[in-house]
C-alpha positions as CSV (number, residue, x, y, z in Angstrom):
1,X,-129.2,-71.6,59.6
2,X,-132.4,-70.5,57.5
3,X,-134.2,-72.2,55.2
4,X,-136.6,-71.7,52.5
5,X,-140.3,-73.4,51.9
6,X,-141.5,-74.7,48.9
7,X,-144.9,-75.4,48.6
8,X,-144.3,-77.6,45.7
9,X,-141.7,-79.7,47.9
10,X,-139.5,-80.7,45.4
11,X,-136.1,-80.7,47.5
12,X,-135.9,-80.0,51.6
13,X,-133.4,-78.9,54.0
14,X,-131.3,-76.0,51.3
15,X,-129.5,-73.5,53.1
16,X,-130.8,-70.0,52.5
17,X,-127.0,-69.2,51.5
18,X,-127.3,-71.7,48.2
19,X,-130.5,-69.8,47.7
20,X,-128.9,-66.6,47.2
21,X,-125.6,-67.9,46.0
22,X,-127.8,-69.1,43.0
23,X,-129.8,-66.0,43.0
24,X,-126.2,-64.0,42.2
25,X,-125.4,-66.4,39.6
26,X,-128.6,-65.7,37.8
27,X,-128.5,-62.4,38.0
28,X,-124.2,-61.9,36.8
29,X,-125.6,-64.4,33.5
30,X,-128.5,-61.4,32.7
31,X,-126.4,-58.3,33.4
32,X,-123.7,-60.4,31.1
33,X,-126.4,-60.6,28.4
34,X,-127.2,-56.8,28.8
35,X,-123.8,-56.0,28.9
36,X,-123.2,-55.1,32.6
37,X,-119.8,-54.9,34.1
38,X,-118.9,-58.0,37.0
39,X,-118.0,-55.3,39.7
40,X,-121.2,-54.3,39.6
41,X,-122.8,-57.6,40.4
42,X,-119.8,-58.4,42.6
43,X,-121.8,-54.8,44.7
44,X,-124.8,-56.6,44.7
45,X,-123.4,-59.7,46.0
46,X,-121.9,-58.3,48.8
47,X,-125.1,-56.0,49.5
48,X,-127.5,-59.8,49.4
49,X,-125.0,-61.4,51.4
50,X,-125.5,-58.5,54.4
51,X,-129.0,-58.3,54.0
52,X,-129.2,-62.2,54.5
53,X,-127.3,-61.6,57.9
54,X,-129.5,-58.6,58.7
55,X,-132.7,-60.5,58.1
56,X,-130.9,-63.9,59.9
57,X,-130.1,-61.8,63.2
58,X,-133.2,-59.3,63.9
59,X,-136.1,-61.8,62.5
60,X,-135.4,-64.5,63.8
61,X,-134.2,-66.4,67.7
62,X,-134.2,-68.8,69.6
63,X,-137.7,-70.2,69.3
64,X,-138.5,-69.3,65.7
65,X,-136.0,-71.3,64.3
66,X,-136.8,-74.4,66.0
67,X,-140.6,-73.7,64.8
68,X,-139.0,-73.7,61.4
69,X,-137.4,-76.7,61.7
70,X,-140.9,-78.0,62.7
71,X,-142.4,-76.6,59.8
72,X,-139.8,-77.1,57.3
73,X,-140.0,-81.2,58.6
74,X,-143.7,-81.4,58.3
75,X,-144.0,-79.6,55.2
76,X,-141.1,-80.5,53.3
77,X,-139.1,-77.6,52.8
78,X,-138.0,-77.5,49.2
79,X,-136.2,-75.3,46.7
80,X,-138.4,-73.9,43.9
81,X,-138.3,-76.0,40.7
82,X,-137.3,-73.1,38.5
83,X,-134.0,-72.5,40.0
84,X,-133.4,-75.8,40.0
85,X,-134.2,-76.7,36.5
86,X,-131.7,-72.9,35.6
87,X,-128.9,-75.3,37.4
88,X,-127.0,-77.6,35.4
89,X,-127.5,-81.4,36.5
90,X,-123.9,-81.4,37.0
91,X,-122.3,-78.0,38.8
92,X,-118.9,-77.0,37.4
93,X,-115.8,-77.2,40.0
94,X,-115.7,-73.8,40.7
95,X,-119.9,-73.5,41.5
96,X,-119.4,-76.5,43.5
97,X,-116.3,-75.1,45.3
98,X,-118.4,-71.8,46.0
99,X,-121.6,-73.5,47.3
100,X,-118.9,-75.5,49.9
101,X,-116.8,-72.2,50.5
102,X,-113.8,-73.2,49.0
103,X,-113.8,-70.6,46.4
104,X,-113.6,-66.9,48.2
105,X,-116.8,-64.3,46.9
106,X,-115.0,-62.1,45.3
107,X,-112.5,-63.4,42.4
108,X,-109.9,-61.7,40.7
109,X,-110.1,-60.0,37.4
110,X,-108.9,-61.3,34.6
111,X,-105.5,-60.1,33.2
112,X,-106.4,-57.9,29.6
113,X,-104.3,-59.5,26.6
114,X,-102.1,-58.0,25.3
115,X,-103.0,-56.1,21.9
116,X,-100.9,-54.8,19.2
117,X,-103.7,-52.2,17.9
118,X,-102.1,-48.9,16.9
119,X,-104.0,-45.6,17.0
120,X,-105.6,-43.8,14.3
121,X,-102.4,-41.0,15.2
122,X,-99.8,-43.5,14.9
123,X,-101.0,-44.9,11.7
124,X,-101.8,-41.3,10.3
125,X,-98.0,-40.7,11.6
126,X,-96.8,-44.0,9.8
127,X,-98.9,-43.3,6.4
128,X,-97.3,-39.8,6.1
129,X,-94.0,-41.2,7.0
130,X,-93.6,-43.5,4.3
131,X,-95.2,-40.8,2.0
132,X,-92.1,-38.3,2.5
133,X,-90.0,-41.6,1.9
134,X,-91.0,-42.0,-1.5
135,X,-91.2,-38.6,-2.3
136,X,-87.3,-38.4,-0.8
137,X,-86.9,-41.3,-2.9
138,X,-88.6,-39.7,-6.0
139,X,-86.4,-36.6,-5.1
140,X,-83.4,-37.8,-5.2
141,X,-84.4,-39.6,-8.8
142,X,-85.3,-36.3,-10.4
143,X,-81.8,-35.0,-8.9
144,X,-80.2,-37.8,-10.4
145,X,-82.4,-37.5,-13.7
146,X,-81.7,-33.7,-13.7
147,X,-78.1,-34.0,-13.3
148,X,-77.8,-36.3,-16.6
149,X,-80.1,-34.2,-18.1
150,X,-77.7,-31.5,-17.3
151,X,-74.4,-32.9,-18.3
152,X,-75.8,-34.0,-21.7
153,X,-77.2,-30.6,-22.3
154,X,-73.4,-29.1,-21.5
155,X,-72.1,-31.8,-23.9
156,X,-75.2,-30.7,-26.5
157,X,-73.9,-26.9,-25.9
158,X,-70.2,-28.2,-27.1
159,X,-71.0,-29.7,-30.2
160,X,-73.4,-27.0,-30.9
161,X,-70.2,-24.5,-30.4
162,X,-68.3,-26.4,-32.5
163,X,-70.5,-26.9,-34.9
164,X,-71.3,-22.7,-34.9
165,X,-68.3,-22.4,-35.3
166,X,-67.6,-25.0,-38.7
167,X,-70.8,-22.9,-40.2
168,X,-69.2,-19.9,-39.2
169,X,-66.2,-21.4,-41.4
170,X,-67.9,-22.4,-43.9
171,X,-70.0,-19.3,-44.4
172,X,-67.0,-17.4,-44.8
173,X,-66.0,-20.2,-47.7
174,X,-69.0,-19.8,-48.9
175,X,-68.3,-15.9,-48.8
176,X,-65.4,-16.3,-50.4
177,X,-66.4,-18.4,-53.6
178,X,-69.5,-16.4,-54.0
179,X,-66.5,-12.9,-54.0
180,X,-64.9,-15.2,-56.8
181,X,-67.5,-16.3,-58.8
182,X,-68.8,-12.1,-59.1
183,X,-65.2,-11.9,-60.1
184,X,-65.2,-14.2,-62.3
185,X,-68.4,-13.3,-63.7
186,X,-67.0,-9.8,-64.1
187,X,-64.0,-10.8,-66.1
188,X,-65.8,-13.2,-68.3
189,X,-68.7,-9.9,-68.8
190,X,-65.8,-7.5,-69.7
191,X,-63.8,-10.3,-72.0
192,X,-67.0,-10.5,-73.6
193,X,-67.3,-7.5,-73.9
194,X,-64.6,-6.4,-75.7
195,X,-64.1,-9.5,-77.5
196,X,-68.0,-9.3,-78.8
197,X,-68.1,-5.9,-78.2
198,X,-66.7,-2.5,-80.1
199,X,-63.6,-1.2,-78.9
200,X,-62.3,2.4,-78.8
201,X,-59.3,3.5,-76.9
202,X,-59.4,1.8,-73.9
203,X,-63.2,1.5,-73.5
204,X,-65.2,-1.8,-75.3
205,X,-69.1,-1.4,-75.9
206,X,-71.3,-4.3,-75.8
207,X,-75.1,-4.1,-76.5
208,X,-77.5,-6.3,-75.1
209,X,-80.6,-6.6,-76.7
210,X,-82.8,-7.8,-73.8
211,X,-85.2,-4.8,-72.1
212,X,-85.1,-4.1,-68.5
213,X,-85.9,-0.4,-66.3
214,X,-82.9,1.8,-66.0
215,X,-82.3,0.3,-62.4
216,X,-82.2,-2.5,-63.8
217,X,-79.7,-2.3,-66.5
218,X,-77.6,-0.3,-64.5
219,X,-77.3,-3.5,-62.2
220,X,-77.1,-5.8,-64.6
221,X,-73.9,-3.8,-65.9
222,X,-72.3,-4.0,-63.0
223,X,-72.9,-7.3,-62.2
224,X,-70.8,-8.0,-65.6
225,X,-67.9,-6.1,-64.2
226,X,-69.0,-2.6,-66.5
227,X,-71.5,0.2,-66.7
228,X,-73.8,1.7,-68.9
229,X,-72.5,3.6,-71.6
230,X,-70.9,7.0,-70.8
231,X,-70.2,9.0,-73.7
232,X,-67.7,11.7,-72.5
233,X,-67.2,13.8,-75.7
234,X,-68.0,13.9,-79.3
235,X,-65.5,11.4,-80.3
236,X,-66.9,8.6,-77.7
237,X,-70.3,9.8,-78.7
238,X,-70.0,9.3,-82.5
239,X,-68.3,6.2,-82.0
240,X,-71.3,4.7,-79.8
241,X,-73.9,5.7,-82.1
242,X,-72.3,4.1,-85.3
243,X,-72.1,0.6,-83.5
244,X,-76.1,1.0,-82.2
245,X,-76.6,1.6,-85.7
246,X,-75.0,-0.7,-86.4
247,X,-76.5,-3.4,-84.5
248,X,-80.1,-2.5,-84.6
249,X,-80.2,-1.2,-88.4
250,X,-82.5,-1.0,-90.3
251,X,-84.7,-0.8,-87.1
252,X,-84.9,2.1,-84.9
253,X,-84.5,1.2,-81.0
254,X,-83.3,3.3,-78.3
255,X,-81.2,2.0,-75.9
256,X,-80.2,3.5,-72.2
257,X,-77.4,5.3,-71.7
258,X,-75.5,6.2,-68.4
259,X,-76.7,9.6,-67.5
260,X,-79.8,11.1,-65.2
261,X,-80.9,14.2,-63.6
262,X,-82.5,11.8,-60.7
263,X,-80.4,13.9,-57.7
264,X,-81.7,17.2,-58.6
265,X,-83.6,18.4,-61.8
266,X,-81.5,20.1,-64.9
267,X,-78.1,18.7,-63.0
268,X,-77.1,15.4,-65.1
269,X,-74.3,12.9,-64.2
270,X,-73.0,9.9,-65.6
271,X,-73.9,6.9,-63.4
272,X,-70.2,6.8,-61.8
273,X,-71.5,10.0,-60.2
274,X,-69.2,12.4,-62.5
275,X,-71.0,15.2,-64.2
276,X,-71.6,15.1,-67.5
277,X,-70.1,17.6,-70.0
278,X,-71.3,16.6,-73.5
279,X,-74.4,17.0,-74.5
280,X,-76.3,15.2,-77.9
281,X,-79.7,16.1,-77.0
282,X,-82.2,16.2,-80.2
283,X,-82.9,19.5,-82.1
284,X,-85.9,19.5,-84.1
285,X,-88.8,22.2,-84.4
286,X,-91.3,20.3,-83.3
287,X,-89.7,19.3,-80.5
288,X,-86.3,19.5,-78.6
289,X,-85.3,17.8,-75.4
290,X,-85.7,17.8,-72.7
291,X,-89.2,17.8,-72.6
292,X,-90.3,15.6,-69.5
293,X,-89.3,17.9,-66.8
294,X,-89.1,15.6,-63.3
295,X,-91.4,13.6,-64.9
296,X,-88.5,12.3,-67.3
297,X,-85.1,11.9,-65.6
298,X,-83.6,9.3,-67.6
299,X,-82.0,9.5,-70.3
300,X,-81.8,7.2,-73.6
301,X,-80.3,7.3,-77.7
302,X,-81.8,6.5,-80.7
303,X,-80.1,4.0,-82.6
304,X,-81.4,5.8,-86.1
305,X,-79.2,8.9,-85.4
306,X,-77.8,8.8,-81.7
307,X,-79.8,11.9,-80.4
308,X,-80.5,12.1,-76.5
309,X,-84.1,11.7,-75.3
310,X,-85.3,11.9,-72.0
311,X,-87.8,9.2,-70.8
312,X,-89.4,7.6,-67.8
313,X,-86.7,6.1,-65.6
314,X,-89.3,2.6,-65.1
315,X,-89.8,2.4,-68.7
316,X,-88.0,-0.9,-70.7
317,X,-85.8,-1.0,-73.3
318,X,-82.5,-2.1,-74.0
319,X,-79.4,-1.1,-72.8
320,X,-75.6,-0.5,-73.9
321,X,-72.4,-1.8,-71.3
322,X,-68.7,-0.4,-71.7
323,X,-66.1,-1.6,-70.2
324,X,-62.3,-0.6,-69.4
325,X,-60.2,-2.7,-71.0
326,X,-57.4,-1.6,-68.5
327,X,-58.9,-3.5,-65.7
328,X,-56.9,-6.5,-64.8
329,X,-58.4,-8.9,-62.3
């Protein structure tokens, strides 16, 4: 057995293996500080521990170790104060078990705890699992949304049919008291006419003594239920231009009658499309009609003496209705 000398002589008589059993102990606290792994140190344990035995068999024999007993007696062998004072007054059980040999060199690990840690790809895998389960969730909501949607736009599309088809009904009514009242307004325009009017034969005249274009009177003949007034002979004619007189005397007005050459110049026809037969255009010297050429397609009577004159079609004046006092509605 070796032993160490202290000059200080503190403690005598220590083993050289508690030396370096407290050497290892230092040295596993620093590489523990500096973050050194215990096998490691467990390496250098083992590699102390042989070169103790190296140093033990080749250095020393017979007669230097009882000269170092001599020594270590006479100079008090001690352990160095240091290493003494880095030792705790009172050794832990398990340092005190080592330093006796109770405890073998090398210990077991300890057993890892178990952990519940998950990886960055599992909870990237979980995360985007229950992301496409609330989009299958939101899914199947807009299915459901859409399908409500959808029936209440099929039941929006029947009324809408049925209520097409009411208007549709109803237009036709509508169509159909609007036929009437033209009717109506036509029979009370030729009643009026003939019971305001003058009446010859089977024709009634009525003047109206509001002006309007030749389009326009024609229309608003027509929309009485007559025409303008078509003198087809001398008789008819005579007979017209007595009631203008009649009506307008002492004044002189003319009035529109039935009859252009719109469709083609020098052909005239009564406004029922017929051509016209009878002629009263005026006669003077100074001058006779026609006179407007294709400027002046329209043609109008004096009410002074019921001569024809053409005019311009656009021009306003008033106008004279007959109407058939045959026509039964």
């Amino acid at each position: 057995m070796l032993f160490y000398i202290n000059p200080r002589r503190d403690v005598c008589f220590l083993p050289l293996t508690y030396l370096m059993e407290k050497r290892f102990q230092l040295l596993l606290h620093e590489g523990k500080e500096k973050g050194e792994s215990a096998a490691q140190f467990r390496g250098a344990r083992r590699a102390l521990a042989a070169e103790g035995r190296v140093s033990e068999r080749s250095k020393m024999g017979a007669a230097a170790t009882s000269y170092t007993f001599l020594c270590l007696c006479f100079l008090a062998v001690c352990v160095p104060t240091g290493m003494i004072d880095a030792a705790p007054t009172q050794a832990p059980v398990t340092e005190v078990k080592r330093a006796r040999g109770d405890v073998p060199d090398i210990l077991p690990e300890p057993e890892p705890e178990p952990t519940s840690q998950v990886s960055d790809f599992e909870n990237s895998y979980n995360y985007v699992l229950s992301r496409l389960a609330g989009i299958d969730q939101a899914i199947h909501k807009l299915n459901v949304g859409h399908y409500t949607l959808d029936v209440k736009v099929s039941q929006l599309i029947d009324r809408i049919s049925r209520l097409d088809a009411k208007v549709g009904d109803l237009e036709d009514s509508i169509q159909e008291v609007y036929q009437h009242s033209k009717d109506n307004r036509k029979e009370i325009g030729r009643l009026e006419g003939c019971q305001k009017g003058h009446k010859m034969g089977y024709k009634c005249y009525l003047v109206y003594n509001s002006l309007a274009d030749y389009a326009g009177a024609s229309r608003k003949c027509l929309e009485r239920g007559g025409r303008l007034a078509m003198p087809r002979d001398r008789k008819e004619q005579e007979a017209l231009a007595d009631y203008v007189k009649a009506f307008f005397s002492p004044g002189n007005w003319p009035v529109w009658l039935g009859i252009n050459d719109l469709r083609s110049e020098g052909w005239y026809l009564f406004d029922d499309g017929t051509r016209v037969t009878y002629f009263q255009w005026r006669k003077h010297f100074l001058s006779s009609q026609p006179d407007g050429g294709k400027r002046e397609n329209c043609v109008a009577m004096s009410s002074d003496d019921g001569d024809w004159w053409d005019h311009y079609c656009d021009r306003t004046m008033n106008y004279v209705c007959e109407f058939d006092d045959r026509v039964a509605l």
